[in-house]
C-alpha positions as CSV (number, residue, x, y, z in Angstrom):
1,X,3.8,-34.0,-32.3
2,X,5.8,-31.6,-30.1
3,X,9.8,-30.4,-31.3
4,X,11.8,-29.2,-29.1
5,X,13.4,-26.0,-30.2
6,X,14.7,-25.5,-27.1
7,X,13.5,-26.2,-23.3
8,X,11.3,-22.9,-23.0
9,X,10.0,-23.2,-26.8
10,X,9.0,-26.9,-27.3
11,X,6.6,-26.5,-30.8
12,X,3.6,-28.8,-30.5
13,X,2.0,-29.0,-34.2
14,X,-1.0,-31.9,-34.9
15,X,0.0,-33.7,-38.5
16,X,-1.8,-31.2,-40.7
17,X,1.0,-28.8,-38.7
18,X,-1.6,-26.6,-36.5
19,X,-0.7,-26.1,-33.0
20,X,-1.6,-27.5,-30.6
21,X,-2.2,-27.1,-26.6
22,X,1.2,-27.7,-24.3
23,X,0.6,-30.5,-22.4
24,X,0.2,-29.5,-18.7
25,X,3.3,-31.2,-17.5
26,X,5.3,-29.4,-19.8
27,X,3.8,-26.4,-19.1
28,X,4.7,-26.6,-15.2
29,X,8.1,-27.8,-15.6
30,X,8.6,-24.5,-17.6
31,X,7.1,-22.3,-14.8
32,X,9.2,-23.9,-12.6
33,X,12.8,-23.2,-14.2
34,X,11.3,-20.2,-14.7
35,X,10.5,-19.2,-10.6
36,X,13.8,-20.9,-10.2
37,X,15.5,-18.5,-12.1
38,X,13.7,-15.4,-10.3
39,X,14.1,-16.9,-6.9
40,X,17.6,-17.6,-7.0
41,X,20.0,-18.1,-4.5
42,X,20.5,-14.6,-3.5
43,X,17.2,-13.1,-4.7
44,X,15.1,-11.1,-2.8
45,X,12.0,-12.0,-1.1
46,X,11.2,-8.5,0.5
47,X,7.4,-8.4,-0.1
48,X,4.6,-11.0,1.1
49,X,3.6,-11.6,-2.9
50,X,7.1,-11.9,-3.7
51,X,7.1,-14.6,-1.6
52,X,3.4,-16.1,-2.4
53,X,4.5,-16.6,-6.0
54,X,7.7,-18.2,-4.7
55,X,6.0,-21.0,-2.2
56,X,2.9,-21.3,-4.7
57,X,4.5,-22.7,-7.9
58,X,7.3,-24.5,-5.4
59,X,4.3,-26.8,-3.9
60,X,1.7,-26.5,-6.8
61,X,2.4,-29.6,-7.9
62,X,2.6,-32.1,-5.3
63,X,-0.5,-34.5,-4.6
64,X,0.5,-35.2,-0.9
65,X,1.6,-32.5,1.9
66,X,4.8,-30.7,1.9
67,X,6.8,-29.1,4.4
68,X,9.0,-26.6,2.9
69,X,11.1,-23.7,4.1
70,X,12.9,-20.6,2.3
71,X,16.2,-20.1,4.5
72,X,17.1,-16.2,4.5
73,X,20.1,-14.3,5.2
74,X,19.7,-11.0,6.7
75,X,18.6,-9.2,3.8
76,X,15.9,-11.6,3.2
77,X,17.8,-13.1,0.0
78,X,17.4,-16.6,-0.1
79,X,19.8,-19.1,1.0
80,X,18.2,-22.0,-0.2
81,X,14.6,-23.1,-0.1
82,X,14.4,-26.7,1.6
83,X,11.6,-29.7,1.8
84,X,11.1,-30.6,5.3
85,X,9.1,-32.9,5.5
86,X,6.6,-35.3,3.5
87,X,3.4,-36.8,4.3
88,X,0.3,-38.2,3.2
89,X,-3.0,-36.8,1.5
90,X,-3.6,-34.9,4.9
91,X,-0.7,-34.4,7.1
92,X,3.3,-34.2,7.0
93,X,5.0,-35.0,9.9
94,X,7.5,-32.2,10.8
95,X,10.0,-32.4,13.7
96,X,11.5,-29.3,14.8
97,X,15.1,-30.4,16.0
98,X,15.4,-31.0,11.8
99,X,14.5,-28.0,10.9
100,X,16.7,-26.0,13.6
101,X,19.2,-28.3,12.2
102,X,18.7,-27.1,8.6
103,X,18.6,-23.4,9.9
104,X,22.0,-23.7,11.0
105,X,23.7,-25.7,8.6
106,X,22.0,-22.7,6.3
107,X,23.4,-19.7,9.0
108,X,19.8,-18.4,8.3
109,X,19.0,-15.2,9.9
110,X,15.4,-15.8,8.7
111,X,12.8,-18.1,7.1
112,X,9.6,-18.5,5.5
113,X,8.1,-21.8,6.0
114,X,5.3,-23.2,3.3
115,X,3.1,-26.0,3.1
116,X,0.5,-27.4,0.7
117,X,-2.8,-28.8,1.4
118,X,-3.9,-31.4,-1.2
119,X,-7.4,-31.0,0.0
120,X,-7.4,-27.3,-1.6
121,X,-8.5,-25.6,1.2
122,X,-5.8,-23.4,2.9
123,X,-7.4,-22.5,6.0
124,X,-4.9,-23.9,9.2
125,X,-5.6,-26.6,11.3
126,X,-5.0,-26.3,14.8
127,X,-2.3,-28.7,14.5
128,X,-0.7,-25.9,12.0
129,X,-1.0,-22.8,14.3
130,X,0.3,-25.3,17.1
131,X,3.5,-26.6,14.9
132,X,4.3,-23.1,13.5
133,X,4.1,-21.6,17.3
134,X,6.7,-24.3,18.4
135,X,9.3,-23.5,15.7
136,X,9.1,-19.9,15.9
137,X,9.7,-20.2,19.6
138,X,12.5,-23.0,18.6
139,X,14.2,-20.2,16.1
140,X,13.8,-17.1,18.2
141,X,16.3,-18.7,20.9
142,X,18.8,-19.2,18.4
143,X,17.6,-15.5,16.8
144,X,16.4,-17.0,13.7
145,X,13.1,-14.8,12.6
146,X,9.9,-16.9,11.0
147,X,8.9,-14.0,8.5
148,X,5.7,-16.0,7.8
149,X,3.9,-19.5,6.8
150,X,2.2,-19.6,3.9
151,X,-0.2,-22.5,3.4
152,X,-1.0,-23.4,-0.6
153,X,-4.5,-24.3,-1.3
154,X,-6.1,-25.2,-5.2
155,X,-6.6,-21.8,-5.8
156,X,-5.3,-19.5,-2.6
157,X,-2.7,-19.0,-0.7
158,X,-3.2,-17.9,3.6
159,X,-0.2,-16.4,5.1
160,X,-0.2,-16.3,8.8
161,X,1.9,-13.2,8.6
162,X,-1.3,-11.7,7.1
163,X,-3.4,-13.1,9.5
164,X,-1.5,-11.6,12.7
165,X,-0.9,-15.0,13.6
166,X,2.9,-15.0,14.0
């Protein structure tokens, strides 16, 4: 028997009134408002674990792959973070006029692109170095800087930033 107290301090008692574990839904959607709250529109992302913690709770929960995107103005504060693109178990299908098209309607200066992989591994594909290539080509013509791409595994997170592969 859970009572809500308030959002962040649901009580969850059994009947002779002993606590009890949060259930694990309730426990994300708290995390959640609570990343929301740090990463803002207008917060900061001006470190590479700043910006792990952002795209890891933002994708931890999907099942299927995600596309994402954390639009930046100048000073790296966010302008709004952005799902791209859905797919299936094992791919998302992301087309790059879209998200040039997001990037402007944003007046981004920069962005940090994200995606999960439901599988748990976070290594990249070929197919992700090959898609993250083509946007940051894309972007640099319009002067739009891709900081990094973080891929979200079960229990790691690769940045290509990292990796010297931006």
């Amino acid at each position: 028997m859970c009572k809500e107290e308030s959002y962040a301090n649901t009580v969850c008692r059994d009947l002779l009134g002993d606590y009890v574990p949060a259930d694990p839904d309730l426990i994300i959607a708290e995390a959640k408002r609570r990343i929301a709250a740090k990463f803002r529109r207008g917060a900061a992302l001006t470190s590479p674990n700043a910006a792990r913690d952002a795209v890891q709770l933002h994708l931890a929960e999907y099942d299927h792959e995600v596309f994402a995107g954390f639009f930046l103005d100048n000073q790296h504060r966010i302008i709004e973070f952005s799902v791209l693109a859905e797919g299936t178990i094992d791919a998302a299908a992301v087309y790059p006029r879209e998200v040039i098209k997001k990037a402007l309607d944003c007046q981004a200066a920069a962005v940090i692109f994200c995606h999960n992989h439901p599988s748990g591994f976070a290594e990249p594909s070929q197919a992700d170095k090959a898609l993250i290539m083509r946007l940051k080509n894309a972007l640099s013509l319009l002067d739009i800087r891709v900081l990094d791409h973080f891929i979200v595994g079960a229990d790691e997170v690769y940045s290509f930033a990292e990796h010297r592969l931006l």
